[in-house]
C-alpha positions in Angstrom: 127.4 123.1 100.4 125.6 126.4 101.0 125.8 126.2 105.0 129.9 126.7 104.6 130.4 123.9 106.1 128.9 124.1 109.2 127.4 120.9 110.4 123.8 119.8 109.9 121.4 119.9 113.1 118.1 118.7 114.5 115.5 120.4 115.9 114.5 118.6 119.8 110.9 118.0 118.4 111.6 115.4 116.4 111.4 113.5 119.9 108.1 114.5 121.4 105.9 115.9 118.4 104.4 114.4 115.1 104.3 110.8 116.3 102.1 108.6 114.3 99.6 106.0 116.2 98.9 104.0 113.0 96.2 102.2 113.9 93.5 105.2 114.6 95.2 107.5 112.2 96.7 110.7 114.8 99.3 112.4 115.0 100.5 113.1 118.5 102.9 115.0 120.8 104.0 113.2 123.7 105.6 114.0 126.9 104.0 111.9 129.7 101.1 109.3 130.0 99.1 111.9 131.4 99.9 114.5 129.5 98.9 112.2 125.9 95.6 111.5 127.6 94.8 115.3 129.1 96.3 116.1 124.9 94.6 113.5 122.8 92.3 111.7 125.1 89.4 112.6 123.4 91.0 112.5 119.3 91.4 108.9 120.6 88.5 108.2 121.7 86.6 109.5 118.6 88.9 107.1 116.5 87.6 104.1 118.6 90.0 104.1 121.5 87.6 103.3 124.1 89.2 101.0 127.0 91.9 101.9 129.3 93.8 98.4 127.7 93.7 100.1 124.3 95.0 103.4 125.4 97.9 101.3 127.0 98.7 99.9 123.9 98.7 102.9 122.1 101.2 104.2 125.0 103.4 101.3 124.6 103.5 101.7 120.5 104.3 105.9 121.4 106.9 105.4 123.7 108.5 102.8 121.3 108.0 105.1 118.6 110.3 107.4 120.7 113.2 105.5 121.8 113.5 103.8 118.0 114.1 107.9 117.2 116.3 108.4 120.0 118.7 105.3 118.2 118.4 106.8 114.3 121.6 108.9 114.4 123.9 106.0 116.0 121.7 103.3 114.0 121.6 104.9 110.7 125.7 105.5 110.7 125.8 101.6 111.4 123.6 100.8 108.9 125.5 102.8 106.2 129.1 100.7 107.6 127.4 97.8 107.2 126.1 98.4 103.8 128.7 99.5 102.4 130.9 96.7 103.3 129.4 93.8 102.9 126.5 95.1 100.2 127.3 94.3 96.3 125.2 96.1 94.6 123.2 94.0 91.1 123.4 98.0 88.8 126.3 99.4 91.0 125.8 102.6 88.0 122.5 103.8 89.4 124.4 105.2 92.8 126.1 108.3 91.0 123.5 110.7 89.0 124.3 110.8 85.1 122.7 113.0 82.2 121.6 109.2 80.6 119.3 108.9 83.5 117.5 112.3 83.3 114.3 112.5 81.0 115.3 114.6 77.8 112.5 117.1 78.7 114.2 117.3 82.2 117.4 118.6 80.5 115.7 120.9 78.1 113.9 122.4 81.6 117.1 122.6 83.3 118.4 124.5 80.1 115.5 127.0 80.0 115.9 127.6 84.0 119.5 128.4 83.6 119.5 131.1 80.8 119.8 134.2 80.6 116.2 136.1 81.3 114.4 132.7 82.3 111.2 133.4 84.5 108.5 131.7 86.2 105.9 132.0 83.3 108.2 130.8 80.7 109.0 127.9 83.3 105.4 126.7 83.6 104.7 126.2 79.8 107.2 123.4 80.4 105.1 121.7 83.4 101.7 120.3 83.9 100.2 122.7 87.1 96.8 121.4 89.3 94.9 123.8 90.7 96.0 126.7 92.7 97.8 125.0 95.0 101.1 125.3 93.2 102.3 121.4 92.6 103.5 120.9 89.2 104.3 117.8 87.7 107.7 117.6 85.2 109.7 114.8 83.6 112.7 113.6 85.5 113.9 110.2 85.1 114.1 107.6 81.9 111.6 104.7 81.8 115.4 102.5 81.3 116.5 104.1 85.1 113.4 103.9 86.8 113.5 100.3 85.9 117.3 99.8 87.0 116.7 101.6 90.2 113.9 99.5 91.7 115.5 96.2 90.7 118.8 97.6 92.6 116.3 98.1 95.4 114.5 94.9 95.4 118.0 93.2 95.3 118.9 95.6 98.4 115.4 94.3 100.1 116.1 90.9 99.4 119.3 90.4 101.1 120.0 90.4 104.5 121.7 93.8 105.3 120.0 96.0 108.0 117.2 98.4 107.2 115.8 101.5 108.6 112.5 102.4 107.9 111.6 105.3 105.8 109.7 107.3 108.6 106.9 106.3 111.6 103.9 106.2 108.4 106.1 103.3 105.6 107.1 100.5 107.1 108.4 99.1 103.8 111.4 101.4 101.9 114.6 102.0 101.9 116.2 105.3 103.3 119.1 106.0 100.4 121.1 107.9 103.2 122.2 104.2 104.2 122.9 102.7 100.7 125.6 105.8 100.3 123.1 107.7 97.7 123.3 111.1 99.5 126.8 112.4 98.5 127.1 110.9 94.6 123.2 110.9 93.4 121.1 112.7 95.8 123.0 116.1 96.4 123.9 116.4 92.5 119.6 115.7 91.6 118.8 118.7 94.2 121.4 120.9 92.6 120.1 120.8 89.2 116.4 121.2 90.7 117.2 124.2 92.3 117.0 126.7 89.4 113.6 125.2 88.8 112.6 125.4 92.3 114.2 129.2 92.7 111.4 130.1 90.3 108.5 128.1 91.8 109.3 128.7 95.4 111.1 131.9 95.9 109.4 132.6 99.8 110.4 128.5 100.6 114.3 129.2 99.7 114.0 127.6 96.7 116.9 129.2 95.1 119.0 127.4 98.2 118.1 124.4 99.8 120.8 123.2 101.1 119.9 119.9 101.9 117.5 116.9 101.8 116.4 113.8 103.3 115.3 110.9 100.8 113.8 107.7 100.9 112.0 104.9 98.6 108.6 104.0 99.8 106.6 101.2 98.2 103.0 100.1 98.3 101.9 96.9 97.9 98.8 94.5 98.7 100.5 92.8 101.8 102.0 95.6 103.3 101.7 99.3 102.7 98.6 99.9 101.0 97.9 103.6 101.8 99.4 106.7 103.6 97.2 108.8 105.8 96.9 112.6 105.5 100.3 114.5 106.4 102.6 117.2 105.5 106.1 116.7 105.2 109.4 118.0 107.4 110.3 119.8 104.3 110.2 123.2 102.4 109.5 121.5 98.4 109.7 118.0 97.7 109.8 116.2 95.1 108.2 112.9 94.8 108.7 110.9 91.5 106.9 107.6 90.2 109.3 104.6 89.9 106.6 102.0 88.7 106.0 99.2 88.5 102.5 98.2 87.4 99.9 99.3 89.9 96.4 100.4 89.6 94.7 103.3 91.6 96.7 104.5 94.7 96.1 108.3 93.2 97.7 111.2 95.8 95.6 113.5 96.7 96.1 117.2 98.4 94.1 119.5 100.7 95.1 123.0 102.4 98.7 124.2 103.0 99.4 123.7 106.3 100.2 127.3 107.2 96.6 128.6 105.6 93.9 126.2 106.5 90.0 126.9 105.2 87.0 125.6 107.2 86.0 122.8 104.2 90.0 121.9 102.5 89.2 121.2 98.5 91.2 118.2 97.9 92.8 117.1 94.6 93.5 113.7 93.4 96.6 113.0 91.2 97.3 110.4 89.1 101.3 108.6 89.4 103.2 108.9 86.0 106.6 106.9 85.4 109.5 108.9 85.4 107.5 112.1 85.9 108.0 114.0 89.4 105.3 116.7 91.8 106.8 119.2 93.1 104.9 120.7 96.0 105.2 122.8 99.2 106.1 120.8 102.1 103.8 122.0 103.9 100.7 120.9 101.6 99.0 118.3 103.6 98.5 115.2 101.6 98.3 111.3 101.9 98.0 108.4 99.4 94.8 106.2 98.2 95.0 102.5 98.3 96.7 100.4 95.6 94.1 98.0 94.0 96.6 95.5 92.6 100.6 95.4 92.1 103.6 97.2 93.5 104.0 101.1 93.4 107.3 102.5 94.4 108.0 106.2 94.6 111.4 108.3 95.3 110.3 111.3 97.6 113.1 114.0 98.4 112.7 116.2 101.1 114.2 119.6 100.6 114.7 121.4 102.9 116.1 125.4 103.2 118.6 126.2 106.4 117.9 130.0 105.7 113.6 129.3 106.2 113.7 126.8 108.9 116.4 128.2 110.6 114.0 131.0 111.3 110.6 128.5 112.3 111.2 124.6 112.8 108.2 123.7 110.1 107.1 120.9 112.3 106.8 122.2 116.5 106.1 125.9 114.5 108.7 127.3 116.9 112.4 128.4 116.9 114.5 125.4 116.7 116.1 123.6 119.8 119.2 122.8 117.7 120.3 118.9 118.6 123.5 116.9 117.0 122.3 114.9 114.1 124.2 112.6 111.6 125.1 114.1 107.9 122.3 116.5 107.1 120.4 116.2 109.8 117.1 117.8 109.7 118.5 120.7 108.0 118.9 123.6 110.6 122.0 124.3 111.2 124.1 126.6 113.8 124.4 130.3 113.9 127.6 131.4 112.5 130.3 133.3 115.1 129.7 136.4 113.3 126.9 136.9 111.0 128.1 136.7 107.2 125.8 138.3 104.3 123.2 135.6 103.3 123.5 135.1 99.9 119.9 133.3 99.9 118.0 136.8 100.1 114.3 135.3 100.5 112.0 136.4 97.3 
């Protein structure tokens, strides 16, 4: 653990800003009644919310929105107790990362990243780029795993154990902190990405993000179809294509965040099983509709304590450091005396 063990924090944001009303598509930052109507008044009202009942509701749904957050440390830490007591897993194998499960071309990346003179130009000859807006798309898991892991999860869906839900945009998903992934599958994966993302993202802390957050979100006819335009509480993540049969429901990617352009040139690309993006977590981005069947998708926010330690990515100021449960949001404390940081920034 590259923050020598000092405990994970959250920045105070996460409480007023980046709250999603779903049904006109804004994001918003909230303090007060008046101050969400003086703020996004007008945002609402060009989305269609016209009466005084509507803007109500969409006070009520805010305010909710909030308090659910204010319960996620306690909540998720129950959750996990729960789970992993009473919880029998159908492929109890798929909870601890193995070599079997990577993609041989994964391996033979991870190999190329970690020898001697390896560089980014030798790296990308191994991965599919789009555009200029540097997301890349690589093998990582077998067909055989990606298979095993979404049954696990649809057994874990079925049963009756408490669920959290992936974040205020999928209400249907599973956050792998609670099914004990973090620790035995979850750290491990981000360890071996990190000599690819070293060389993809040196300015982002690539060669040391320290932590992650990770969840399964899936898309179906009757319940998620699409995912509006966002950028994530992250510095790279990774998002990888589970299955199972779907048709359209293409990403798609505009500006980063930190260097908008008047008219954003968006990209569409396709999902492919077993293959991962990599992108900036800052590169704003949403999801098409599904046409037919179930897509599921592994996304792993990770995230850099040296970078957003500096800049909290999602109020753009210094972080207001708050407790938070296992990694948190990734900032953590200053240390009592300030040590050499090994992640010099590239």
């Amino acid at each position: 653990n590259m923050s020598a063990g000092r405990p994970f924090r959250g920045c105070a944001c996460f409480f007023t800003d980046n709250i999603f009303v779903g049904r006109f598509g804004l994001h918003v930052r909230y303090r007060d009644g008046p101050q969400l109507r003086r703020d996004h008044g007008r945002a609402l009202r060009e989305r269609g919310c016209r009466s005084e009942e509507q803007f109500r509701d969409v006070l009520r749904e805010v305010e909710a929105e909030v308090q659910r957050r204010k319960q996620l440390t306690h909540q998720s830490a129950e959750h996990r107790a729960i789970i992993s007591k009473c919880y029998k897993p159908k492929h109890p194998e798929v909870y601890t990362l193995q070599d079997s499960f990577l993609a041989p071309e994964f391996l033979e990346i991870e190999r190329f990243c970690t020898s001697p003179g390896a560089d980014l130009q030798g790296l990308l000859s191994y991965l599919e780029s789009f555009s200029d807006k540097r997301i890349y798309r690589l093998p990582v898991f077998t067909e055989q795993f990606c298979q095993a892991l979404v049954d696990e999860l649809e057994n874990f869906e079925q049963s009756d154990m408490p669920k959290g839900r992936p974040n205020t945009m999928n209400n249907y998903g599973v956050l792998l902190n609670e099914l004990g992934m973090d620790e035995p599958f979850l750290t491990p994966l981000r360890e071996r990405l990190l000599p690819i993302t070293a060389l993809l993202y040196p300015e982002l802390g690539g060669a040391c993000l320290d932590s992650h957050k990770a969840f399964v979100v899936k898309y179906s006819l009757h319940e998620d179809l699409d995912l509006s335009s966002h950028y994530d509480n992250a510095e790279v993540t990774l998002n990888v294509s589970l299955g199972k049969e779907f048709t359209e429901g293409n990403l798609y990617f505009g500006d980063f965040n930190q260097d908008p352009t008047p008219v954003p040139k968006y990209i569409e690309v396709e999902h492919v099983g077993g293959r991962g993006l990599l992108h900036r977590g800052g590169q704003i981005h949403g999801a098409l509709p599904i046409a037919s069947g179930e897509r599921w998708n592994l996304i792993v926010w990770m995230r850099s304590s040296a970078v957003r330690n500096q800049l909290c990515p999602m109020c753009r100021r210094k972080p207001e450091l708050v407790e938070a449960e296992g990694f948190g949001d990734g900032f953590t404390e200053p240390p009592r005396e300030e040590p050499v940081d090994v992640c010099a920034l590239g």
